[in-house]
Backbone and ligand atoms as CSV (ligand in chain L), in Angstrom:
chain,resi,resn,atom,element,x,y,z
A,1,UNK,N,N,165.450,241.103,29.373
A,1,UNK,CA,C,165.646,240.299,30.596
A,1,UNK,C,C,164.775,240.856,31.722
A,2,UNK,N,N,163.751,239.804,32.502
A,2,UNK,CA,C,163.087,239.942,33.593
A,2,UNK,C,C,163.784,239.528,34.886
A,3,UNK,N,N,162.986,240.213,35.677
A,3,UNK,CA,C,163.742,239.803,37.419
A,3,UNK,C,C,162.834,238.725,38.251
A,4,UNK,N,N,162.908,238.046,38.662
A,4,UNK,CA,C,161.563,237.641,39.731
A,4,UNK,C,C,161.316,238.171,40.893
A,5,UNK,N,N,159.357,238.708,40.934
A,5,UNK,CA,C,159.715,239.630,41.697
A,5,UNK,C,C,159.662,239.394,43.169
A,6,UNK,N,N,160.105,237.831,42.960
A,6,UNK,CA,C,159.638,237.154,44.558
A,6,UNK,C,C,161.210,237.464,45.392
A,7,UNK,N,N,162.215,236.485,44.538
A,7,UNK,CA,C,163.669,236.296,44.922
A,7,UNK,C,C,164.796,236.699,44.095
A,8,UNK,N,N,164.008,238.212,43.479
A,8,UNK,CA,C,164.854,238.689,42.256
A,8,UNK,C,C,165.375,237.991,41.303
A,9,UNK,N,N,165.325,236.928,40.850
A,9,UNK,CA,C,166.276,235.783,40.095
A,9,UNK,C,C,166.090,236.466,39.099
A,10,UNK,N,N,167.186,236.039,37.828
A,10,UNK,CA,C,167.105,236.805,36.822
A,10,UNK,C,C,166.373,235.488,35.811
A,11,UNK,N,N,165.525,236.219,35.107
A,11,UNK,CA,C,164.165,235.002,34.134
A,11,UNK,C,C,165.037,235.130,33.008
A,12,UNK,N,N,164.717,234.166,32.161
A,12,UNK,CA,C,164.385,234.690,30.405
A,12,UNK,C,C,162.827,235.565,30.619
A,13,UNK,N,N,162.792,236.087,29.372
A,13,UNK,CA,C,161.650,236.777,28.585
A,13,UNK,C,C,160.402,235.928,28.917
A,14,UNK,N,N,160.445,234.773,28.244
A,14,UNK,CA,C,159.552,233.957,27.945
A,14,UNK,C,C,159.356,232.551,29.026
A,15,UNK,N,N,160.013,233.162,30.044
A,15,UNK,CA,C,159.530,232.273,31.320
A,15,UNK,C,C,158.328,232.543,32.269
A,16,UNK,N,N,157.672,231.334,32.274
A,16,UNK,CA,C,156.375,231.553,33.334
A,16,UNK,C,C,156.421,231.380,34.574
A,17,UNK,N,N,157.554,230.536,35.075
A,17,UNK,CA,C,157.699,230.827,36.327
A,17,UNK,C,C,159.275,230.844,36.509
A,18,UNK,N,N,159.505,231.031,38.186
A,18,UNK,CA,C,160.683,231.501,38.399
A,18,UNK,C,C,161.115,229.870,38.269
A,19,UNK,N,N,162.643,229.433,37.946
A,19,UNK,CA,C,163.704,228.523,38.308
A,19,UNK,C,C,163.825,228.419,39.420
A,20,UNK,N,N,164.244,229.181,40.527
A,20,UNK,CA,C,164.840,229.227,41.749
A,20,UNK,C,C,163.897,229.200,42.622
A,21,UNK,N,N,162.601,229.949,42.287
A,21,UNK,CA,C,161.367,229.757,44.195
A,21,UNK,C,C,160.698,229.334,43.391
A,22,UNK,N,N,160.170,228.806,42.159
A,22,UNK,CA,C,158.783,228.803,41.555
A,22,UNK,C,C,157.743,229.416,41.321
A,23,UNK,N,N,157.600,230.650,41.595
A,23,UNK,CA,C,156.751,231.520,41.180
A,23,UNK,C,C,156.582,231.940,40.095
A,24,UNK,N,N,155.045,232.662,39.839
A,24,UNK,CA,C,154.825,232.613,39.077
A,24,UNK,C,C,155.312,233.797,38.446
A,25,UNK,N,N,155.622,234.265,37.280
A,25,UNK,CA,C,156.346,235.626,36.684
A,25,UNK,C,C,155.391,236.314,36.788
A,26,UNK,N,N,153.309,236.207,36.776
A,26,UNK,CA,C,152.710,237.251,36.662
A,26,UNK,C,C,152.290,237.701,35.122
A,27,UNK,N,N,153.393,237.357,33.822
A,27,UNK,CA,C,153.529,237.706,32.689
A,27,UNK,C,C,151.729,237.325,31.992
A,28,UNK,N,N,151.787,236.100,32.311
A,28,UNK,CA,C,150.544,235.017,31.627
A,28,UNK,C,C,149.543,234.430,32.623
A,29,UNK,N,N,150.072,235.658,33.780
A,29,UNK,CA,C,148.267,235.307,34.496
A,29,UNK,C,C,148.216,236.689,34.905
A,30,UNK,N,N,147.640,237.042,34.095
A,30,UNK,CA,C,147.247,238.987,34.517
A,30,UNK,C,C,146.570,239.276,35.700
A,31,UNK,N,N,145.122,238.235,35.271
A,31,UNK,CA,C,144.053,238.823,35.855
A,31,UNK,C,C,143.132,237.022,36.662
A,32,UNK,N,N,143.215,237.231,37.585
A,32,UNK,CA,C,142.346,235.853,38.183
A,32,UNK,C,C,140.737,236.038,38.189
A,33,UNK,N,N,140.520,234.964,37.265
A,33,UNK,CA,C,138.949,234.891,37.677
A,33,UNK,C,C,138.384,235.292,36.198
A,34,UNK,N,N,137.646,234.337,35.306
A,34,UNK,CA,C,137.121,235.023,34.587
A,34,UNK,C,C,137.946,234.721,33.192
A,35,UNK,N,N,139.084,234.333,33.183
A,35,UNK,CA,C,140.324,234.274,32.125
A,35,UNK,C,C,139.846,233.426,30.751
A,36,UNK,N,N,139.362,232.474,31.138
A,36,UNK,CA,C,139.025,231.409,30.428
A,36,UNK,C,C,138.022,231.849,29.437
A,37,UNK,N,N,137.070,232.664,29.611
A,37,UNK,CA,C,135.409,233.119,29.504
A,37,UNK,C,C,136.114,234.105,28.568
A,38,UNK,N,N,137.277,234.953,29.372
A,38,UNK,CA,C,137.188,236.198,28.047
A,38,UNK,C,C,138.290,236.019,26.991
A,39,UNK,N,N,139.318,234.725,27.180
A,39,UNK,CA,C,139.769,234.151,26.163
A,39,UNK,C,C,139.206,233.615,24.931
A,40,UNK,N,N,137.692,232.632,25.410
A,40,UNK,CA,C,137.056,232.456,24.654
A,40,UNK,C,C,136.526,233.156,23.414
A,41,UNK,N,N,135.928,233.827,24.348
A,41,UNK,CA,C,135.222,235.334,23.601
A,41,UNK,C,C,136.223,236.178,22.612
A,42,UNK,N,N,137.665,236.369,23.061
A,42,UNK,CA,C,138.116,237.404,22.045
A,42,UNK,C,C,138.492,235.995,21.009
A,43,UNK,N,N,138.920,234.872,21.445
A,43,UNK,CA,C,138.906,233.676,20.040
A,43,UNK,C,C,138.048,233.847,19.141
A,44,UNK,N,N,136.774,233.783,19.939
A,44,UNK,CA,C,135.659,233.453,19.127
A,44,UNK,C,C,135.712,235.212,18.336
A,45,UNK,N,N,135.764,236.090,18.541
A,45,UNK,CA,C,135.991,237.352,18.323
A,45,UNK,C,C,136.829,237.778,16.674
A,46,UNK,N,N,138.245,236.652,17.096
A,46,UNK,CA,C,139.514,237.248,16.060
A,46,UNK,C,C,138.522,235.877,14.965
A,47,UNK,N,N,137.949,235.149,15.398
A,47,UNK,CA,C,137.938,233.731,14.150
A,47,UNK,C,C,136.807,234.246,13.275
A,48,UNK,N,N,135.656,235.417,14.201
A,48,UNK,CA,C,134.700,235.957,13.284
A,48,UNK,C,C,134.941,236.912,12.800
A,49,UNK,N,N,136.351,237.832,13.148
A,49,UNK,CA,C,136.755,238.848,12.347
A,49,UNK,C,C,137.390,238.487,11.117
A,50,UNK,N,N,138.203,237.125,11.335
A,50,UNK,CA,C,138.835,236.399,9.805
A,50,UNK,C,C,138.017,236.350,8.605
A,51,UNK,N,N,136.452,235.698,9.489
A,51,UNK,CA,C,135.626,235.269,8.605
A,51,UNK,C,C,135.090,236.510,8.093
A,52,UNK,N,N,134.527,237.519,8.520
A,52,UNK,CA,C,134.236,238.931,7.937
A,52,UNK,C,C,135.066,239.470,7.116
A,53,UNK,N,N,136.407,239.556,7.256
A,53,UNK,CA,C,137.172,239.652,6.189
A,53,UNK,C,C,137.305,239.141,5.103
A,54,UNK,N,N,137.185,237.569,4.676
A,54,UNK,CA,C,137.036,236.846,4.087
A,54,UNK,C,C,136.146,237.208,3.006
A,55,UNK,N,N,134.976,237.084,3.443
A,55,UNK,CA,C,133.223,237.230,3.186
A,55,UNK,C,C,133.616,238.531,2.617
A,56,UNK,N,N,133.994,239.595,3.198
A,56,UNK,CA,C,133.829,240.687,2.266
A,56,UNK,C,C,134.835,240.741,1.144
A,57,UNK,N,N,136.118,240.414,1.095
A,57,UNK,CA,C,137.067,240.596,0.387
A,57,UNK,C,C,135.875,239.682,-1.018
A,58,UNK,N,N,135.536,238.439,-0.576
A,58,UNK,CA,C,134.597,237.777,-1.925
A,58,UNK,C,C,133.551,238.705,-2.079
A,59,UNK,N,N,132.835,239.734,-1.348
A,59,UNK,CA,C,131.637,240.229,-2.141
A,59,UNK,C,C,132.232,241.587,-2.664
A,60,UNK,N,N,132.833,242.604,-2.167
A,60,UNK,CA,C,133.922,243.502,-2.461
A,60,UNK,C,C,134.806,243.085,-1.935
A,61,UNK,N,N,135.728,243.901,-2.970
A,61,UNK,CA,C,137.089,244.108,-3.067
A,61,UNK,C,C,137.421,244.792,-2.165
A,62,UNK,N,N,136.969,246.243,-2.227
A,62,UNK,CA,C,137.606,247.737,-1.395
A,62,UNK,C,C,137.499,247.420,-0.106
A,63,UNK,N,N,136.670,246.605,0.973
A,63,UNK,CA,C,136.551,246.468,2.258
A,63,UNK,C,C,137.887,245.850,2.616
A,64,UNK,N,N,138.767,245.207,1.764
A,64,UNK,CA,C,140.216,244.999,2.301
A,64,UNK,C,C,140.866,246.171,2.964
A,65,UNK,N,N,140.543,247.207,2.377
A,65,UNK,CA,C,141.466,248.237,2.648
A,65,UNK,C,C,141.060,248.486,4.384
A,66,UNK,N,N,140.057,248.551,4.719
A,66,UNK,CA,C,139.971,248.591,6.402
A,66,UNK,C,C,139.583,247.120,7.072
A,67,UNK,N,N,138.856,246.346,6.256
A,67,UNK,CA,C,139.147,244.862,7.188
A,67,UNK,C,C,140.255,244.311,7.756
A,68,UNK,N,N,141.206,244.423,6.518
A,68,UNK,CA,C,142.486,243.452,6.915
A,68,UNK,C,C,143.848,244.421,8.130
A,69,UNK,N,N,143.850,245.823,7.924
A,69,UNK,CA,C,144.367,246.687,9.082
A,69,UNK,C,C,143.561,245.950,10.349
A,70,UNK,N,N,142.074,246.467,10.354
A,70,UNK,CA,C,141.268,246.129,11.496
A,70,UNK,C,C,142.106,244.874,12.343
A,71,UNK,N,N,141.601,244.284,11.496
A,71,UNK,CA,C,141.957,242.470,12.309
A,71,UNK,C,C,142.977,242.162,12.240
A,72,UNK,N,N,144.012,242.766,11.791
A,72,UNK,CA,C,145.442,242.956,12.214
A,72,UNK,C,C,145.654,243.361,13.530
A,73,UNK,N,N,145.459,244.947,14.001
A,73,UNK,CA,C,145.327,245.377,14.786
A,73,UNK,C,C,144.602,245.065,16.578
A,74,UNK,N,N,143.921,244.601,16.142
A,74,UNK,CA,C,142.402,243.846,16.792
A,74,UNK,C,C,143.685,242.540,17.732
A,75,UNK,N,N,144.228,241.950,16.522
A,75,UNK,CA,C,145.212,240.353,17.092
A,75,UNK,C,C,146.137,240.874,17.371
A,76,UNK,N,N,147.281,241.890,17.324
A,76,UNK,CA,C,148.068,243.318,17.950
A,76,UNK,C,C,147.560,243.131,19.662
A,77,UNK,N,N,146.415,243.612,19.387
A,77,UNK,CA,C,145.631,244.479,20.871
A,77,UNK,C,C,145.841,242.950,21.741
A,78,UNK,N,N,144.828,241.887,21.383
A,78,UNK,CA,C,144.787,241.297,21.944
A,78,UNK,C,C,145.993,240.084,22.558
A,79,UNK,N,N,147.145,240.044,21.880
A,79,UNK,CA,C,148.363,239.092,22.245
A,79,UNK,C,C,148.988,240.556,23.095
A,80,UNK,N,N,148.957,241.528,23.112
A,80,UNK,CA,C,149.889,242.716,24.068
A,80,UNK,C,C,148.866,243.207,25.380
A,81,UNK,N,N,147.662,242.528,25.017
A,81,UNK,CA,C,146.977,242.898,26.462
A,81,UNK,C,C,146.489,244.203,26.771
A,82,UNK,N,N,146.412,245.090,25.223
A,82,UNK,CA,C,146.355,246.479,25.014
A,82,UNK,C,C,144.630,246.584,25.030
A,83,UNK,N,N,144.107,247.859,26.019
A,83,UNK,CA,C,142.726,247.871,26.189
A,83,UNK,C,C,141.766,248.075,24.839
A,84,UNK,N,N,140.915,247.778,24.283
A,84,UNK,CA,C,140.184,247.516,23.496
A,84,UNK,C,C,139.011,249.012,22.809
A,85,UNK,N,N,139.220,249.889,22.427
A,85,UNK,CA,C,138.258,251.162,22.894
A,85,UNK,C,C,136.659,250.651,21.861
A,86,UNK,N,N,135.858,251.282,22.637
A,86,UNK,CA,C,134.574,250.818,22.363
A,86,UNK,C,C,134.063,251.374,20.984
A,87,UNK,N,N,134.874,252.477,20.381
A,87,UNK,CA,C,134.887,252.850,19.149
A,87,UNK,C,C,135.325,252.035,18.161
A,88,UNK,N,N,136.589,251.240,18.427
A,88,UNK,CA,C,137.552,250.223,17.531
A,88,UNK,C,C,136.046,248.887,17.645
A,89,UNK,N,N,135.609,248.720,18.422
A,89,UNK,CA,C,134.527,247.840,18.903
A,89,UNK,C,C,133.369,248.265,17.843
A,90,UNK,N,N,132.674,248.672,17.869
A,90,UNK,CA,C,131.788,249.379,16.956
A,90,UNK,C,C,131.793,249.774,15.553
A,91,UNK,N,N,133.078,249.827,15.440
A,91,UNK,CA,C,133.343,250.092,14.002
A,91,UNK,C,C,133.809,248.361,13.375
A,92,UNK,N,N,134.239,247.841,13.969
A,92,UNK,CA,C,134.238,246.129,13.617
A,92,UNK,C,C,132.648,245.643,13.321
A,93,UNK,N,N,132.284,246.072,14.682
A,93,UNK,CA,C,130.389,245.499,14.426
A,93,UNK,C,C,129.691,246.109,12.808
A,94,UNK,N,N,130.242,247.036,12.611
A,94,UNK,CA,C,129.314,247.662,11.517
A,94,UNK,C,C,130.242,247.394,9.938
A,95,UNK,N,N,131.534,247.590,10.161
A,95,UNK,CA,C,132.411,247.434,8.991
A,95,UNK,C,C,133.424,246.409,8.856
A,96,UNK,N,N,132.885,245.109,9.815
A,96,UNK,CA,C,133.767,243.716,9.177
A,96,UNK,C,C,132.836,243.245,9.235
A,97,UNK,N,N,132.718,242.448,11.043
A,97,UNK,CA,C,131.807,241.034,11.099
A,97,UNK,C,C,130.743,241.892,12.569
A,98,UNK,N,N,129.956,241.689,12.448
A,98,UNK,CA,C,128.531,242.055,13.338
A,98,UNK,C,C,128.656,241.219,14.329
A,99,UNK,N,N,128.915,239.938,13.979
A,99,UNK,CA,C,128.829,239.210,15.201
A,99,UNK,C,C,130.300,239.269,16.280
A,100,UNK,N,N,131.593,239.404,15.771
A,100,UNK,CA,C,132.854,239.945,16.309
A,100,UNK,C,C,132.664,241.081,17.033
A,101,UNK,N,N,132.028,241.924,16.557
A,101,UNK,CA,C,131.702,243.321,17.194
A,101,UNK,C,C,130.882,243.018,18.333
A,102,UNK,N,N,129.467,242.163,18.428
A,102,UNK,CA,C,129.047,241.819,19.600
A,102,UNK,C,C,129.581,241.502,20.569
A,103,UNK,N,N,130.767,240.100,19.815
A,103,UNK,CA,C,131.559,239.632,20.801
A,103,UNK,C,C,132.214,240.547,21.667
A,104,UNK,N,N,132.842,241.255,20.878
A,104,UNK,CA,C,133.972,242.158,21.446
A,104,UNK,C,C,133.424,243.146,22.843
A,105,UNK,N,N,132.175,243.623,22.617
A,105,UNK,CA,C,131.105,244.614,23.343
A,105,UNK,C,C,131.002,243.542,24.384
A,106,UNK,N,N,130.520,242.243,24.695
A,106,UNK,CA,C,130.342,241.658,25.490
A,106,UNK,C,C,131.517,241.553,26.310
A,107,UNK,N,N,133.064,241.514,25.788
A,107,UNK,CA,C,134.010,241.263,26.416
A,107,UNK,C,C,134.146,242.597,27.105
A,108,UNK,N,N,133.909,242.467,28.276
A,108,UNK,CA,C,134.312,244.169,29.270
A,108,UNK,C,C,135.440,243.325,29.679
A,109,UNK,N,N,136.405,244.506,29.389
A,109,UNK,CA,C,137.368,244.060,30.338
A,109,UNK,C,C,137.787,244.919,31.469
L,1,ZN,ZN,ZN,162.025,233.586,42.256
């Protein structure tokens, strides 16, 4: 259970704005400016990490064993809003999908 932090009201979890003043909870707008652009990007990001997984699981086998953690993890990070380290970044570029890894490098957050 959340509070609102305008008129204290008490939220559900999964409310975006308050019932009582209308405000916004804050939960699902982090950051202004820019939101749209780096949504894109980590989409376009998790859909080329699927596909790298994919692609390798058909040419080897053994790349399951760190693809499918990876891009587990990777869709983890990104639905919890958890910062991204440029190592986890780099090691996608070289050991799933190349082009995800770009993506990801481009996304500063
Ligand atoms: Zn309120």
């Amino acid at each position: 259970m959340k509070y609102c932090t305008k008129c204290g009201n008490q939220l559900m979890d999964e409310a975006v704005a308050c019932m009582k003043c209308g405000c916004a909870t804050g939960k699902f707008f982090p950051k202004a400016g820019g939101t749209a652009e780096t949504s894109n990007l980590k989409l376009a990001a998790r859909i080329f990490m699927i596909l790298g997984t994919v692609l390798m699981s058909f040419l080897f086998l053994f790349p399951l064993a760190w693809c499918v953690p990876m891009t587990v993890s990777y869709f983890r990070k990104v639905k919890y809003g958890e910062p991204i380290s440029i190592g986890f970044k780099i090691c996608c570029l070289i050991f799933v999908s190349p082009i995800s890894g770009i993506l990801m490098l481009c996304d500063d957050e």
